[in-house]
Structure formats: C-alpha cells, structure tokens
C-alpha positions as CSV (number, residue, x, y, z in Angstrom):
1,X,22.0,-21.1,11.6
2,X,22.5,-17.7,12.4
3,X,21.7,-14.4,10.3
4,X,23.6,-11.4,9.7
5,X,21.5,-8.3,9.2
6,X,23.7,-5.3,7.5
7,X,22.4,-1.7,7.5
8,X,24.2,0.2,5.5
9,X,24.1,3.9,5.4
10,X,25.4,7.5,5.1
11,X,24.6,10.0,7.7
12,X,23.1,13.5,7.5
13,X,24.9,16.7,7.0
14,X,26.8,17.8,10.5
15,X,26.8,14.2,12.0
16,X,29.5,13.2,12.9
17,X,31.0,9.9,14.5
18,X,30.6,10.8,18.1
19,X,27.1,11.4,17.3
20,X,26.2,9.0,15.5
21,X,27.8,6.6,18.3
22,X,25.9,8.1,21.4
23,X,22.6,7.8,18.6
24,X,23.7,4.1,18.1
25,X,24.4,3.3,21.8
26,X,21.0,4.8,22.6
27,X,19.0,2.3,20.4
28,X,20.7,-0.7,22.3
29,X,17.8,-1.1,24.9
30,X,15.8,-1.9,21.8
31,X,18.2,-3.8,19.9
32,X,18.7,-6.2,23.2
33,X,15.1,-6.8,23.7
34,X,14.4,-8.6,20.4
35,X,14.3,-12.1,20.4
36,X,17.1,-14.1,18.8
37,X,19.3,-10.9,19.3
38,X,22.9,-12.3,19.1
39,X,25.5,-9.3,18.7
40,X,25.8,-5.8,17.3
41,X,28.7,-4.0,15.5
42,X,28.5,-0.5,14.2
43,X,31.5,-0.1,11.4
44,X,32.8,2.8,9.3
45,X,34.1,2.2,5.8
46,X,37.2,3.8,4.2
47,X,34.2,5.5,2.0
48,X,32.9,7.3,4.6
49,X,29.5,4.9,4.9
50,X,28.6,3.1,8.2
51,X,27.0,-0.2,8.7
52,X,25.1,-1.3,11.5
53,X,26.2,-5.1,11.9
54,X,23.8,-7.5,14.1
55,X,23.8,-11.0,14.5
56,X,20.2,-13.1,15.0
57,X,19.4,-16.2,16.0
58,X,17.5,-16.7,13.1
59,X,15.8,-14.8,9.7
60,X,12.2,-15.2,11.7
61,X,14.1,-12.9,14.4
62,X,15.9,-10.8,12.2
63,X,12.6,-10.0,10.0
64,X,10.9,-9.4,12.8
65,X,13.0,-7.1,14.6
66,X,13.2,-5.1,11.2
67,X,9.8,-4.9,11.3
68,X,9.3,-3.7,14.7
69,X,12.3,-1.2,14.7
70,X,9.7,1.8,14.5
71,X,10.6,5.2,15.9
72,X,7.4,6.1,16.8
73,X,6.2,3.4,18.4
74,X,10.0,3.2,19.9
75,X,11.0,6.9,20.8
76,X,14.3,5.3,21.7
77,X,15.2,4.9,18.0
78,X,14.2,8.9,17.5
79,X,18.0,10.0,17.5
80,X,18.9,7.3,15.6
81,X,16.8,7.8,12.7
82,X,17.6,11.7,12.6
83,X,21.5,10.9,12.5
84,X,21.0,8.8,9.4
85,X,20.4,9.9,5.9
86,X,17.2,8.1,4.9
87,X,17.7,8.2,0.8
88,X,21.2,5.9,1.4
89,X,19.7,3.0,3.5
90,X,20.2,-0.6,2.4
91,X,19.5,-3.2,4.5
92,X,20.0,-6.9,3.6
93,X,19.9,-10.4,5.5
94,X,22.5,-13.2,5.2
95,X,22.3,-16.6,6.6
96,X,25.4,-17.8,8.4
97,X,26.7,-21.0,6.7
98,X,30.3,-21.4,8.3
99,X,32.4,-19.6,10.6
100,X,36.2,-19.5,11.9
C-alpha cells in the first residue's frame, strides 16, 4: 500500500508563492530520484500554510527519503529550505488504505 507523506509549513517573511514554487520545482531532481517516489503536490491552504504532498511506494521509501532529504549534502534543496519557516514544520506519514 502506498504512503502519503504531508509537510506542512509556513514560509518566511517576503516569500511569496512564485518563490516558493520555483524553490519547490527546484527540489524535484531530488524528489524523483528516491526510490518508491510515486507523485508530488505542493498545496496552499485558505490559512495561508502550504503542504508539500508526495506519494511513496511504501513507509520504507518514504522514511528513507525523509532521512536523506539533507541540504547539505543535497545543495539542490538549499532554496527550498530558505523559503520555509523552520519553527512551523510538521511532517507526518499515512498509509493508503483505499482509494476512488
């Protein structure tokens, strides 16, 4: 069964969506590369929050593309990571059980 992975987050004084869009499209080489990567939404609620949506095969591939998503080892993720305000991060996994 698949896994949803939701990032939830504000972002940083002066960001605004554009930027955080082009920051978000420029993570994708990463994002792609990770086993069991599925597909990737990035949503804005009526509150003003984001979330980064992605889809993984599994929770083994999910976990483990959490745990490698590392901006220095990834300079890719660099502009990412600056767009985002890091106190209002919450990230939490969810496994698929049915689907319309």
């Amino acid at each position: 069964m698949s896994v949803i992975e939701t990032v939830r987050f504000s972002l940083n004084p002066g960001v605004g969506a554009e930027e955080i869009k082009m920051a978000w499209c420029g993570s994708e080489g990463f994002v792609r590369a990770q086993p069991g990567f599925q597909r990737r939404r990035l949503v804005e609620g009526e509150d003003g929050t984001w979330q980064d949506i992605v889809e993984w095969q599994d929770m083994e591939s999910a976990k483990a593309a959490s745990a490698a998503f590392d901006p220095e080892a990834h300079p890719e993720l660099g502009q990412l990571m600056a767009a985002i305000d890091p106190g209002t991060v919450q990230m939490s996994h969810a496994t698929v059980h049915g689907e319309m």
